[in-house]
KOLBAKE-740161 format. One record per residue (C-alpha): x, y, z. Coordinates in pm, whole numbers, padded with zeros to 5 digits, always signed. Layout:
BEGIN
XYZ;...
% end
This chain:
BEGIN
+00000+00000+00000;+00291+00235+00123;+00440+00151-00220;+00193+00260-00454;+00060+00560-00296;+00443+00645-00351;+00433+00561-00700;+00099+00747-00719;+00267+01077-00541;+00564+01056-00852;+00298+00997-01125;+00163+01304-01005;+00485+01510-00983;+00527+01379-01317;+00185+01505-01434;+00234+01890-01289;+00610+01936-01382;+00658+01758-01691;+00352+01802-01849;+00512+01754-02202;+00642+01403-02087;+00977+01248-02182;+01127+00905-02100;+01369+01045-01909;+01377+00972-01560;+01571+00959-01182;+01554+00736-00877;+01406+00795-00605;+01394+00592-00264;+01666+00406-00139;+01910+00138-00260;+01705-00113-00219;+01372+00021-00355;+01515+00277-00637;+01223+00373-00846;+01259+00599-01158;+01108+00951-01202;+01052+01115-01509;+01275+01458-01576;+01074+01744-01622;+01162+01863-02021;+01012+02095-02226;+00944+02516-02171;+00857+02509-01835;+00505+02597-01707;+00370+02919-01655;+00329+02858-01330;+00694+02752-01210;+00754+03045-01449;+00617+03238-01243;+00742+03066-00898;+01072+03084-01006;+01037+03386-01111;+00899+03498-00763;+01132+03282-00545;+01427+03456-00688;+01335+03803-00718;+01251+03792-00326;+01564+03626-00269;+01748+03895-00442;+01547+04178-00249;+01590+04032+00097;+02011+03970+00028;+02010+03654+00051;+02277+03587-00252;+02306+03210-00233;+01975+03107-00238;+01910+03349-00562;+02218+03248-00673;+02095+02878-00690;+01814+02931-00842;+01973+03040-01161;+02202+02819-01470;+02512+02969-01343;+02530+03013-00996;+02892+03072-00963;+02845+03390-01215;+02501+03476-01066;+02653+03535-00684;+02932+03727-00804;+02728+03964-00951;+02448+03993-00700;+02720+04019-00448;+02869+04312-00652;+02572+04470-00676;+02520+04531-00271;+02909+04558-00243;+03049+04776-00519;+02717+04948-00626;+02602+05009-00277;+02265+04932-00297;+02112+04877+00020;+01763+04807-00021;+01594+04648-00353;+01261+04608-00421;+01101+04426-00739;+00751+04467-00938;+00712+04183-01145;+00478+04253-01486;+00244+03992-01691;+00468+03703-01780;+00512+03654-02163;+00581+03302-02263;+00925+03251-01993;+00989+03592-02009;+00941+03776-01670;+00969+04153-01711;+01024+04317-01386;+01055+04681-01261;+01353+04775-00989;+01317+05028-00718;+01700+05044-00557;+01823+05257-00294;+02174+05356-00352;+02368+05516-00074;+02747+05610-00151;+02957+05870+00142;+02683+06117+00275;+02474+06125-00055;+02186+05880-00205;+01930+05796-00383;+01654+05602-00549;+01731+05429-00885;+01451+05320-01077;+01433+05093-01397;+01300+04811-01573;+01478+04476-01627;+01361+04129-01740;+01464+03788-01644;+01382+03405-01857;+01320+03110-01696;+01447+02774-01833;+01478+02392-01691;+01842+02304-01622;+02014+02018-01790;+02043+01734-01588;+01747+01757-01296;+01530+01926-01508;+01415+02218-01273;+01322+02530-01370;+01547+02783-01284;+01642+03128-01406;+01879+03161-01763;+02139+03389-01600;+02259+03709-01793;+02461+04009-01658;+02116+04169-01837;+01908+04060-01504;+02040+04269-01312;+02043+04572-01553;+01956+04577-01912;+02258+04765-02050;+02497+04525-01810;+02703+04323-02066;+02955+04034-02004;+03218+04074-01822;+03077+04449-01706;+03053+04459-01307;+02862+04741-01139;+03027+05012-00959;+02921+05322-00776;+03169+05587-00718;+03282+05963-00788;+03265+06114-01112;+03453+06421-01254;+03246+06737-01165;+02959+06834-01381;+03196+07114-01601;+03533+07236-01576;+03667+07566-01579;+04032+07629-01585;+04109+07995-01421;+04397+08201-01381;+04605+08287-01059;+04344+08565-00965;+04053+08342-01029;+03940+08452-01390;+03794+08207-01638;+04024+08122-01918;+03806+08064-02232;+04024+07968-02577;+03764+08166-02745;+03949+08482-02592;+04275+08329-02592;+04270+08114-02864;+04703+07963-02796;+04526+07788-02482;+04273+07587-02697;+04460+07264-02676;+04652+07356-02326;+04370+07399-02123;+04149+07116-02206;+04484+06882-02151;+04498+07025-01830;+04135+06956-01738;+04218+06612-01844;+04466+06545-01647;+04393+06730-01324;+04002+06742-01331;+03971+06480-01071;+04191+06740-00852;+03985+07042-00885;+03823+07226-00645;+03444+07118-00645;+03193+06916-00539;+03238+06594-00720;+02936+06358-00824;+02852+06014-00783;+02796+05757-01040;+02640+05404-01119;+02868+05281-01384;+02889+04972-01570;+03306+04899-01603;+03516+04626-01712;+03505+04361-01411;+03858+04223-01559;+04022+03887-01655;+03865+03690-01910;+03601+03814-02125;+03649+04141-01989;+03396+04409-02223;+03606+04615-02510;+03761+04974-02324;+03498+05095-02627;+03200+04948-02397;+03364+05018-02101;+03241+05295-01818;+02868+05374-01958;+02701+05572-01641;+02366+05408-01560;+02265+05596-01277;+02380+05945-01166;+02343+05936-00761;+02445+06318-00735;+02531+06562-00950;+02872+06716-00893;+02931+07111-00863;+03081+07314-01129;+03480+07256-01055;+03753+07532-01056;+04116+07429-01186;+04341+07735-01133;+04635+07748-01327;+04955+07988-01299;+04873+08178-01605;+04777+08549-01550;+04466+08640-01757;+04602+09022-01825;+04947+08897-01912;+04786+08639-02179;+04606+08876-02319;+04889+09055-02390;+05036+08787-02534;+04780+08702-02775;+04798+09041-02912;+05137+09088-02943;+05196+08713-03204;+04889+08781-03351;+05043+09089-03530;+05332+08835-03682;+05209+08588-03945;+05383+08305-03706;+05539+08362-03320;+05511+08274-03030;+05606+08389-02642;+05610+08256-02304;+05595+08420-01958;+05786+08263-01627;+05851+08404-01281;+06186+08416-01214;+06134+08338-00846;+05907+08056-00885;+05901+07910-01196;+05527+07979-01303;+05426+08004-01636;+05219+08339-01651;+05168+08304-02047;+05165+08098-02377;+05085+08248-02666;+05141+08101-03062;+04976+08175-03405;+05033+07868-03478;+04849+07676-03193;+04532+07923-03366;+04579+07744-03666;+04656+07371-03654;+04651+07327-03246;+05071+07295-03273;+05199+07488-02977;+05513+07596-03116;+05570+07773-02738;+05552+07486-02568;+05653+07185-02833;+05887+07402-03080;+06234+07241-03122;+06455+07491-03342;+06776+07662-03270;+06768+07939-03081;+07018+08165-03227;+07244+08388-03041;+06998+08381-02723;+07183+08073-02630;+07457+08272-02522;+07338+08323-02211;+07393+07966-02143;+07753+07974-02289;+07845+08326-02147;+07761+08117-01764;+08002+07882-01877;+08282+08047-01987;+08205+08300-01676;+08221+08033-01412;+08517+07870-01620;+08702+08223-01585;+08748+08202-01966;+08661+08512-02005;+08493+08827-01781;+08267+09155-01874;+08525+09387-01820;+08831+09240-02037;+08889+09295-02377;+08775+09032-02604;+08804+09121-02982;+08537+09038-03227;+08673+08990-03556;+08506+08978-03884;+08540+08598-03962;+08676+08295-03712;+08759+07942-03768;+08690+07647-03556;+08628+07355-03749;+08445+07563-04069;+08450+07918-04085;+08210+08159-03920;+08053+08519-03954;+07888+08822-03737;+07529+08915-03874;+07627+09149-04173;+07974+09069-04135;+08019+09344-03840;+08356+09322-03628;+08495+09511-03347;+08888+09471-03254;+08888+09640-02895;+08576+09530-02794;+08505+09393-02460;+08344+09040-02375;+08025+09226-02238;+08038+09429-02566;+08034+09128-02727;+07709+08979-02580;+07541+09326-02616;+07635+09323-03048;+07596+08945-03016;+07927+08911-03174;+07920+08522-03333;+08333+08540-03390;+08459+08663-03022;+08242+08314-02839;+08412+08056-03118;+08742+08254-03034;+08700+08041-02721;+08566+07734-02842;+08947+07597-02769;+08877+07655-02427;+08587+07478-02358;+08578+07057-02387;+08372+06906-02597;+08095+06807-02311;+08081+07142-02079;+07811+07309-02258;+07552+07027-02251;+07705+06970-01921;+07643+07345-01800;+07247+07326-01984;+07149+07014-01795;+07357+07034-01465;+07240+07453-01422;+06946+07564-01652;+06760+07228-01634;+06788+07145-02031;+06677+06804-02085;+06585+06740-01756;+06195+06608-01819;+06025+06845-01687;+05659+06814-01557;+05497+07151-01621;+05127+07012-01632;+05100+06994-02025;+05307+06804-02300;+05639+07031-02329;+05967+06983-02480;+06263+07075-02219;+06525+07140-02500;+06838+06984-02582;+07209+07059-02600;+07384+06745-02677;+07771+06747-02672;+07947+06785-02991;+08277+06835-03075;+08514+07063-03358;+08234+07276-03561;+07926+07129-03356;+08092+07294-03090;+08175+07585-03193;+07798+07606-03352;+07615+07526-03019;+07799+07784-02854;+07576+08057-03045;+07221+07836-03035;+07307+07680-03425;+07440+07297-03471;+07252+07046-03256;+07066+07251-03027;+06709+07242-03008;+06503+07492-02759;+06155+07726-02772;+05978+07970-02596;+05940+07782-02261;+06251+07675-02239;+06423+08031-02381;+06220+08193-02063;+06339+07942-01840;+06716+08001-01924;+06715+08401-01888;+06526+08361-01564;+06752+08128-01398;+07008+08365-01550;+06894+08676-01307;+06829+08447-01032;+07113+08171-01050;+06860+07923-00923;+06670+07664-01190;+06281+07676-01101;+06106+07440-01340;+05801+07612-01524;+05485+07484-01451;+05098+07575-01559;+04942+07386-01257;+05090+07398-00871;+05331+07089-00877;+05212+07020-00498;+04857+07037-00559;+04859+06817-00858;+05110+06537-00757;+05428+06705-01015;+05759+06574-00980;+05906+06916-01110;+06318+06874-01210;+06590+07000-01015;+06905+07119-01143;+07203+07013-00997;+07364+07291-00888;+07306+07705-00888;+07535+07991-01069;+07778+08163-00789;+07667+08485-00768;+07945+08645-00881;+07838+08502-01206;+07453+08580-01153;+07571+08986-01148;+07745+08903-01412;+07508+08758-01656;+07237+09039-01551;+07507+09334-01645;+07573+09209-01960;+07184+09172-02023;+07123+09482-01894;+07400+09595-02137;+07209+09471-02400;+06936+09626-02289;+07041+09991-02263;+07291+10010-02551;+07308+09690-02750;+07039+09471-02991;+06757+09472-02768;+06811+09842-02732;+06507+09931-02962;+06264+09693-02816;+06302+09746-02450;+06325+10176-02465;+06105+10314-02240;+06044+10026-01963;+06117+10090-01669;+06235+09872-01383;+06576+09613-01369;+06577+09520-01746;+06755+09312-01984;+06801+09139-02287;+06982+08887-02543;+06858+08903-02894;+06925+08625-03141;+06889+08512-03503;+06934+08182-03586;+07016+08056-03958;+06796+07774-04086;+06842+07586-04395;+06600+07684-04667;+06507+07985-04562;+06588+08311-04712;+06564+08492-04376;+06676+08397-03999;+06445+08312-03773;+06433+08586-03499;+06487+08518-03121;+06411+08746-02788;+06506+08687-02451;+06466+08962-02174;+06375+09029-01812;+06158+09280-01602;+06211+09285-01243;+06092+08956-01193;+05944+08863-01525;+06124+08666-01804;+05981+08584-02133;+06101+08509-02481;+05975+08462-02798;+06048+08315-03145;+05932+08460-03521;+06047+08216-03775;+06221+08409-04125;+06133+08674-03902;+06511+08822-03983;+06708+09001-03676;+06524+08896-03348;+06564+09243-03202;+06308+09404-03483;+06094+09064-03527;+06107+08890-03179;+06164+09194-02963;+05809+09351-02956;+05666+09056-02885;+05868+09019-02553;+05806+09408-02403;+05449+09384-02505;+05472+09094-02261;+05714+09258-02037;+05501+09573-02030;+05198+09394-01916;+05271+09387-01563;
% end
């Protein structure tokens, strides 16, 4: 009797669950009394659809992983992502509103409470789920999908709540101002490279985010799919990211290289090393930042860096005659601009006429490694610098015969611009290498170069009467009249193949303002460069 209402009692079960029938079937009972039951095939039932359906959903909303886990194809898969979606999307509660099942479809709306830091909220959306029997027992059980738990969830996607960038933003000056590229149009690719890289370090409120990211390893999602926001938890404030630039001094310098068909300038502080402005017609144009990027010779302006050397080498001094013949030979044969020449002229005479011959009149003196030894080791050439945007830091590599002689007034191998021009004539005045920067290296995590030593002062008073020199009586004569304060100069123009005319080079000083500036064919750098650098100069 015991044994047939048994049988009955799996007849039945077969009846309800496998109401398509099969001949496939399991044992049930012991060893000894092993009777087989039919496995459930076939689309499941609307109503397990519809209990499995239920079961897990209110497993889900209650937390408890495992058993909602088990009631899916892929368990292993399913907790990980249920557990991910308490743990890394911080939802605490979750509620579920299932909708009229279709077939094994379940469609199913989610109301989630997501609570990140001191801000939350509710997160509403629709989902759907499928029910199928699992191979093997037969049972119906959910089809598991990243998809359940959000529609736009793909493989290998996790969820993940965290902060976001703020909502916009807006790159100032020192003072505070807003720095649009519309009004200064040489910032247009700077300042959207610095938002880039030091948004997340602004000042402002940032926002919170539901986002769907790569959950890594194996069948990770393409970077293309990778970070779509799902839910925004809070929005974040407009952010601030203040830069060292000075709004009235860019200004300036847009002006003053927008009157050239191509230049470009750049502003540093002597005493700190900030970079107060960029300007370049070219940037306008194509988005090339010849300022910051350029690598050209620099022409007679690098004779600030050689003039240090041969100072602190006591090779030669301001005061002692130094003659500056017409033509001089060190390797190949070399000229003054126009062929000019002065026998009793001094060695500060000769930086003031930038006389080419009297500096390769000492190329003897020199080996073939101090100059790129005195660029790197005092004015930071070449040193990597970390300003805040993509720069190039120059280059003065060490040559030897000709290629020395050559590098010694800014032709051969040597490769500068704007930025690092600025750099040199302020660590001229000061003796002391500060790295130019656009962003506070503290702030933003820089690792700003050091040079390895500083001029002796001797040789700082040096450089800056000789500049000053140049200033009052010499090249830059013309272009600096009528400023007032501690000025000073070097002028430059540097002979490139191809062209018909030099391109012209300015380096100069006020009080504690350095700048210099580049016009390519622009001829002698005193008439071409030079008005570029006092309008800058003049602007503070």
């Amino acid at each position: 009797m015991g044994k047939g209402a048994k049988i009955a009692v799996g007849v039945a079960a077969a009846a309800v669950l496998g109401g398509a029938g099969a001949g496939v079937y399991w044992l049930t009972g012991g060893s000894s009394g092993a009777e087989a039951r039919p496995v459930p095939t076939g689309p499941p039932s609307r109503s397990e659809v519809e209990t499995t359906a239920h079961d897990f959903l209110a497993a889900w909303s209650a937390g408890r992983t495992a058993e909602a886990a088990a009631l899916t194809d892929d368990s292993a898969a399913a907790s990980a992502a249920l557990t991910g979606y308490r743990e890394s999307a911080h939802v605490g509660r979750v509620g579920f509103t299932p909708g009229a099942v279709q077939g094994s479809q379940v469609p199913f709306a989610v109301t989630a409470e997501v609570a990140f830091h001191n801000r939350s909220s509710t997160w509403r959306y629709d989902s759907s789920l499928a029910v199928v029997r699992r191979p093997g027992d037969g049972h119906a059980v959910v089809a598991w999908q990243p998809s359940v738990v959000h529609p736009k969830l793909a493989k290998g996607e996790t969820l993940r709540t965290a902060d976001a960038a703020p909502a916009t933003i807006t790159a100032v000056d020192r003072n505070g101002k807003a720095l649009d590229p519309k009004v200064y149009p040489s910032l247009a690719a700077v300042l959207p490279e610095l938002s880039r890289r030091f948004g997340d370090k602004a000042s402002g409120e940032k926002g919170v985010e539901v986002r769907a990211e790569p959950a890594g390893g194996a069948g990770a999602a393409p970077a293309a799919k990778a970070g779509k926001t799902l839910h925004v938890v809070s929005k974040g404030a407009a952010a601030t990211l203040r830069t060292t630039l000075d709004a009235g001094m860019q200004r300036a310098a847009e002006e003053a290289v927008s009157r050239r068909p191509d230049a470009s300038v750049v502003a540093v502080r002597p005493s700190t090393g900030e970079i107060l402005a960029v300007a370049d017609t070219g940037a306008r144009k194509d988005g090339f930042n010849a300022a910051l990027l350029g690598r050209t010779a620099p022409g007679s302006t690098m004779k600030i860096v050689t003039s240090a050397l041969l100072l602190e080498r006591g090779h030669a001094r301001p005061e002692l005659p130094l003659p500056c013949p017409k033509f001089a030979t060190y390797g190949m044969r070399f000229h003054n601009v126009e062929e000019g020449e002065n026998p009793g002229a001094t060695f500060a005479q000769d930086f003031a006429a930038s006389c080419n011959t009297a500096f390769i009149s000492l190329a003897g003196r020199i080996s073939d490694g101090e100059l790129s030894a005195e660029a790197r080791e005092v004015f930071g050439i070449g040193l990597n610098w970390q300003t805040g945007a993509t720069t190039y830091d120059g280059s003065v590599p060490a040559d030897s015969g000709a290629g020395k002689a050559a590098a010694m007034i800014g032709q051969g191998q040597v490769q500068m611009n704007p930025l690092t021009m600025a750099s040199v004539a302020a660590t001229a005045i000061t003796g002391t290498f500060r790295q130019p920067h656009l962003v506070d290296p503290g702030a933003m995590g820089l690792r700003t170069a050091s040079a390895t030593r500083s001029l002796p002062e001797a040789v700082v008073r040096q450089l800056k009467s000789m500049m000053r020199l140049t200033a009052a009586r010499g090249t830059a004569a013309k272009a600096m009249a009528g400023l007032s304060g501690d000025i000073g100069a070097k002028t430059g123009s540097a002979e490139m193949d191809n062209q018909t005319l030099p391109n012209g080079w300015f380096a100069g000083y006020r009080n504690d303002l350095a700048a210099a500036a580049v016009v390519p064919q622009g001829g002698h750098g005193g008439d071409s460069a030079g008005p570029v650098v006092r309008a800058v100069l003049a602007a503070e």
